[in-house]
C-alpha positions in Angstrom: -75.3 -62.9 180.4 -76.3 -59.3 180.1 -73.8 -58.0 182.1 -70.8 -60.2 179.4 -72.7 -58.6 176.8 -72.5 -55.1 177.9 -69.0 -55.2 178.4 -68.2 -56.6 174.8 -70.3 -53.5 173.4 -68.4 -51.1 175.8 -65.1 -53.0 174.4 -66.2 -52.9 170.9 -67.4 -49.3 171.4 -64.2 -48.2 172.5 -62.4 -50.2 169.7 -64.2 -48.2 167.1 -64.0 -44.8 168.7 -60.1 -45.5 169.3 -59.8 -46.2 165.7 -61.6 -43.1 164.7 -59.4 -40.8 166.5 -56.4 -42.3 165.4 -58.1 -42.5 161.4 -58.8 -38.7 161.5 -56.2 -36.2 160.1 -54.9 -33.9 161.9 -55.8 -30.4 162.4 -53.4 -27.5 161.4 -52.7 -25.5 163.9 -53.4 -21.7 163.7 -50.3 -20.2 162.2 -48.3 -18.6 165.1 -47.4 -14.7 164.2 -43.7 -14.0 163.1 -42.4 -11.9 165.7 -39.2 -9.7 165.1 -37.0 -7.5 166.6 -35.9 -4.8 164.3 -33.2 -1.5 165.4 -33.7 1.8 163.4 -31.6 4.9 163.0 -30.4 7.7 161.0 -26.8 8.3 160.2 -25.6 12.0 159.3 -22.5 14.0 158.7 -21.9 16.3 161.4 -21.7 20.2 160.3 -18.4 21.4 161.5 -20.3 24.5 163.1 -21.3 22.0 165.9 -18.0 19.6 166.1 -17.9 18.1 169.8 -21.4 18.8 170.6 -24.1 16.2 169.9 -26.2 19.3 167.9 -27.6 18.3 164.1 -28.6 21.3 162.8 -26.7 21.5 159.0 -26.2 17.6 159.0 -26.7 15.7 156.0 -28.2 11.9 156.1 -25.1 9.3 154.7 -26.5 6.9 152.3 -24.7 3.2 152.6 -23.0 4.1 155.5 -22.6 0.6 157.8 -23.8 0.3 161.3 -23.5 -2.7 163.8 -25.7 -3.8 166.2 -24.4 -5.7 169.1 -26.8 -7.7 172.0 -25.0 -9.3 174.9 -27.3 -12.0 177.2 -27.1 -11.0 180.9 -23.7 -12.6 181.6 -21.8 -10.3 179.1 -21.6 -12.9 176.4 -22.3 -11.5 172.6 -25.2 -12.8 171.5 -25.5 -11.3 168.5 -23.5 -9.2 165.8 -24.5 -7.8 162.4 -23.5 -5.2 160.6 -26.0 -3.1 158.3 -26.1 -0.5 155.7 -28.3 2.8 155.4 -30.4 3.2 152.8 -30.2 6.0 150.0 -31.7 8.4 152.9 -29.0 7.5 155.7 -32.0 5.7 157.4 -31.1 2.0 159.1 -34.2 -0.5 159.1 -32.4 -3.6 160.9 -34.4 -6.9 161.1 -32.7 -8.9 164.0 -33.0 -12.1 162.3 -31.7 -14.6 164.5 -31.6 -12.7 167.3 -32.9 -14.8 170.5 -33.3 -14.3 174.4 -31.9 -16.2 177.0 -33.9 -14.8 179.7 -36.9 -12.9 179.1 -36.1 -9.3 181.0 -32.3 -9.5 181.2 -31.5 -10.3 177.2 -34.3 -7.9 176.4 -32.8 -5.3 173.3 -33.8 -2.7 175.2 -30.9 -3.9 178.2 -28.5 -5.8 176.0 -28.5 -4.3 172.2 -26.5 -1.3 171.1 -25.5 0.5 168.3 -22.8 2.1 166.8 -21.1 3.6 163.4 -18.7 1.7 161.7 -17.6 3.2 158.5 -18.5 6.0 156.5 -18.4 6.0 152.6 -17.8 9.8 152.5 -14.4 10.4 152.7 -14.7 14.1 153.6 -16.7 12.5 156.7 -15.6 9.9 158.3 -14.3 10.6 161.7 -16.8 9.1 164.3 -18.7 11.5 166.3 -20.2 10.6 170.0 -23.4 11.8 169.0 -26.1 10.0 171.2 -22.9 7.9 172.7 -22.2 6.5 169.1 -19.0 5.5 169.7 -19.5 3.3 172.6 -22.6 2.2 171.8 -26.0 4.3 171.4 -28.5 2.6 173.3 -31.8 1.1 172.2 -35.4 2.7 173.4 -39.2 2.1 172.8 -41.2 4.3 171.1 -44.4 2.2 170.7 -43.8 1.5 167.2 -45.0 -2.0 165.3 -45.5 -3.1 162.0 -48.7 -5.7 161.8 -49.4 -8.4 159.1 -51.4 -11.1 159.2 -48.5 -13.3 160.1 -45.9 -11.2 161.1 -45.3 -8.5 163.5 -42.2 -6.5 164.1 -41.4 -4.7 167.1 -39.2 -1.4 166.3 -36.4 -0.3 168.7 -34.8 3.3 167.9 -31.3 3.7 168.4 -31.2 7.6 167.6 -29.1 9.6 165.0 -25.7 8.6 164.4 -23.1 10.8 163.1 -19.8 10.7 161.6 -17.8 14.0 161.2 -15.7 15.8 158.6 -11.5 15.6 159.4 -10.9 19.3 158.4 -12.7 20.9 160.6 -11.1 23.7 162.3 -11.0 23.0 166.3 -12.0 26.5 167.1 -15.5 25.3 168.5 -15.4 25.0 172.3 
């Protein structure tokens, strides 16, 4: 009789404790941290004095000029497209919202994301210039910068200065 007795308080044990774990709400989970990617560069108007070379000594920065950014996963697919504007100082701050890998080292910006100029809103410059390969695509690099918040953290990729160049410029440069 002992032994039927043990077994109903083991059964009626395990009742009660199944209930309580089932009863108790349950816990949040620690918030995960935002991670995002984000492409920054600066977008001048090339002096003449340095037309076909990739010098920007004399440039000026081009407020609301529009860049894209392009990614393409590993098998040459685009994966993502946006165009963005530069700020009042010609400088491009480009959260890649949306933006998502495929495979880990193959999609990674710094292999599949490039930049380039796309339109000027000076009208005295606004021929595109190959400065830092602009024109097909200025690749992405590292330079150990982050932003840090409590829930969000945003890895920065620079692209390099842009430029765009001024049509009259006399083609005596070599």
């Amino acid at each position: 009789m002992a032994g039927r007795h043990f077994s109903s308080l083991s059964l009626l044990l395990l009742l009660v404790a199944f209930s309580y774990t089932q009863a108790t709400p349950d816990v949040p989970k620690k918030a995960e941290k935002k991670i995002e990617v984000v492409v920054e560069a600066t977008v001048y108007c090339q002096s003449c004095d340095h037309f076909g070379t990739w010098s920007l000594i004399g440039a000026k920065p081009i407020p609301s000029a529009k860049v894209s950014v392009t990614c393409k996963s590993y098998n040459g697919h685009v994966s993502y497209y946006k165009v963005f504007e530069t700020d009042k100082n010609g400088y491009l701050y480009a959260p890649l919202e949306g933006f998502k890998m495929q495979h880990y080292v193959l999609d990674h910006p710094l292999h599949a994301c490039y930049v380039k100029p796309v339109w000027s809103p000076l009208e005295s410059c606004s021929l595109l210039s190959n400065v830092n390969y602009g024109m097909n695509g200025a690749p992405l690099r590292y330079e150990k910068k982050r932003l840090h918040g409590s829930k969000y953290e945003a890895v920065i990729y620079a692209a390099g200065p842009l430029a765009f160049r001024p049509s009259e410029c006399s083609q005596t440069h070599y």
